[in-house]
N, C-alpha and C positions, 0 to 999 in steps of 0.2 A: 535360937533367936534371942535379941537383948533384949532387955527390960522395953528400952524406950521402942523399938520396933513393934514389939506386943502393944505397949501403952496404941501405937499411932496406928494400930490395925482397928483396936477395940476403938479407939475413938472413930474410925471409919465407919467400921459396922455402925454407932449408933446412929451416924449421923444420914446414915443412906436407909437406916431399919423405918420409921417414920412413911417412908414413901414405897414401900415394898405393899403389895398388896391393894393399892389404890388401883380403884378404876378410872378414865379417863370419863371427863362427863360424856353423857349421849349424845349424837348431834341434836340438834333441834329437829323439832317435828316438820318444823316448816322444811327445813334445806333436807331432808328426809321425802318429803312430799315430790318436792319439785325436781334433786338430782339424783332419785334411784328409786320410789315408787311409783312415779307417774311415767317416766320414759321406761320401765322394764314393762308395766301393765302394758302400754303401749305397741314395744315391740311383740307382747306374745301376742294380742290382738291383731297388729298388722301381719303375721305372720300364719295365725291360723285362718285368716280372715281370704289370704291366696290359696286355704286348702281345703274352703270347702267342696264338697260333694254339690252332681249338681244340679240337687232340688234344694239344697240350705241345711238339709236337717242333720250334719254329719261331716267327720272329717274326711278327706280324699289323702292316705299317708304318701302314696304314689307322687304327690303335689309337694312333698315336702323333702327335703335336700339334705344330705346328712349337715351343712351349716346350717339352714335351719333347725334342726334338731339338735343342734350346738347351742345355738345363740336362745332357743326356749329356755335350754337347761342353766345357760349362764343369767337369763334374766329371772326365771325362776330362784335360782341361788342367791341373788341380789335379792329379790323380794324378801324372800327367808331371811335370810340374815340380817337385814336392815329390819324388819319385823321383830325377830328376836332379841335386837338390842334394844328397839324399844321397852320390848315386850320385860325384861329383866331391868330396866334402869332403874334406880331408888329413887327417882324424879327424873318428869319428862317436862323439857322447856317449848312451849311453842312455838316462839322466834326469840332470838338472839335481841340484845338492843340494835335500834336503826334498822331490824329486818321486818317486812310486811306480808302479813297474809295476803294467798287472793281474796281479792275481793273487800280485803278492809278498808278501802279508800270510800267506801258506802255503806259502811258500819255507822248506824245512828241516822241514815236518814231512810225517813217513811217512803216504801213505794206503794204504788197503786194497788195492786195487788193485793197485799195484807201482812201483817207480820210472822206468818211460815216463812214468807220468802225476802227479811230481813234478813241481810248482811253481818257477820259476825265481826268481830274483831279480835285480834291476839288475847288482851287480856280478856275477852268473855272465853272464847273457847278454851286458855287456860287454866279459866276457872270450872269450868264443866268438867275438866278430866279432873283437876284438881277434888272435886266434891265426892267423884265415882272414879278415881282410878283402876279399881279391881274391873271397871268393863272394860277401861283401856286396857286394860292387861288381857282383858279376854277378845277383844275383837283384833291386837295385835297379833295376838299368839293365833288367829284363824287366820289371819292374813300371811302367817309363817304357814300354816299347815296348806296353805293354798299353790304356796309357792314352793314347797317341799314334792305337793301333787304334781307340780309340773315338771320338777327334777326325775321324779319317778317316770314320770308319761315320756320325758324325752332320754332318759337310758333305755325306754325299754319298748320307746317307740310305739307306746300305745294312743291310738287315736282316739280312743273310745273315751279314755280319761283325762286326755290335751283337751279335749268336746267339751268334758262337762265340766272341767274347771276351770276355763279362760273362757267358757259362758255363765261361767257364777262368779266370776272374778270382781265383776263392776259391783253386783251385790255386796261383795265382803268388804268391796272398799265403803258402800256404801253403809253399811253396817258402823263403821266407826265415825263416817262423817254425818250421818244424821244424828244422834246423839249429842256429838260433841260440836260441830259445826255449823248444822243444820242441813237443808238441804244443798245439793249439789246439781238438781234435776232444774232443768230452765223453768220459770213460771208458767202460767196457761198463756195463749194469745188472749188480749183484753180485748173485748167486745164493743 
């Protein structure tokens, strides 16, 4: 190889070394929310929701389709993973500029009610993770093991554990969104 050949490799390499090992930032919390944890929760819901048994208290597997059983495992796998990468990012952003939480269009004003069921806004709620990350990291990473349980339940087609963990599912999400958001449960009817 000549001189100058080497020279324009090594200049290569340094110029591309730099960007070797960078990660891509995380998506936002929000567009995480809205295009892969709230419609995968969803789908596994509507789908165990055709298989229950029929007093309520249990799954009927008989009621469930090997695409169902597909489409668990792939929204289950969305869960997890979109969990995961929260759960591992060196910083997680709430919303992007010009993007809106729900519900922040009533951030700041008093309802009836009382200030439990105050409205958040991007930057409060990005200040709460901001303060306590390490919970975000731990109710992420439950939210991966949730969605890991139902990859489990749907290779191996057990109902017993599809049962009890797309009936604990709403908890885990609620786990991360009262802390950091507040509630998510509708207010009482006012009297």
């Amino acid at each position: 190889m000549s001189s100058k050949a080497g020279v324009i490799l090594l200049v290569a390499g340094m110029l591309l070394l730099p960007g070797c090992g960078r990660r891509a930032p995380a998506p936002t919390i929000n567009d995480s929310m809205t295009e892969v944890m709230e419609p995968q929760a969803q789908a596994i819901w509507d789908i165990t929701s055709r298989a229950y048994n029929e007093i309520g208290d249990g799954l009927d597997g008989t009621k469930l389709s090997p695409a169902d059983w597909a489409a668990l495992g792939k929204a289950g796998q969305q869960l997890k993973d979109r969990a995961l990468v929260l759960a591992d990012a060196k910083h997680v952003t709430v919303a992007g500029p010009g993007e809106t939480i729900m519900g922040e269009q009533a951030a700041g004003i008093k309802g009836r009610i009382g200030p439990a069921w105050d409205a958040a806004s991007a930057k409060q709620v990005q200040a709460r993770i901001d303060a306590n990350p390490s919970l975000f990291v731990q109710r992420a990473r439950a939210l991966a093991d949730a969605g890991g349980a139902i990859v489990r339940a749907s290779i191996s087609k057990d109902t017993q554990l599809l049962y009890t963990v797309s009936s604990g599912l709403d908890e885990a999400c609620d786990a991360c969104h009262l802390p950091f958001w507040g509630t998510d449960e509708p207010p009482p009817v006012p009297h």
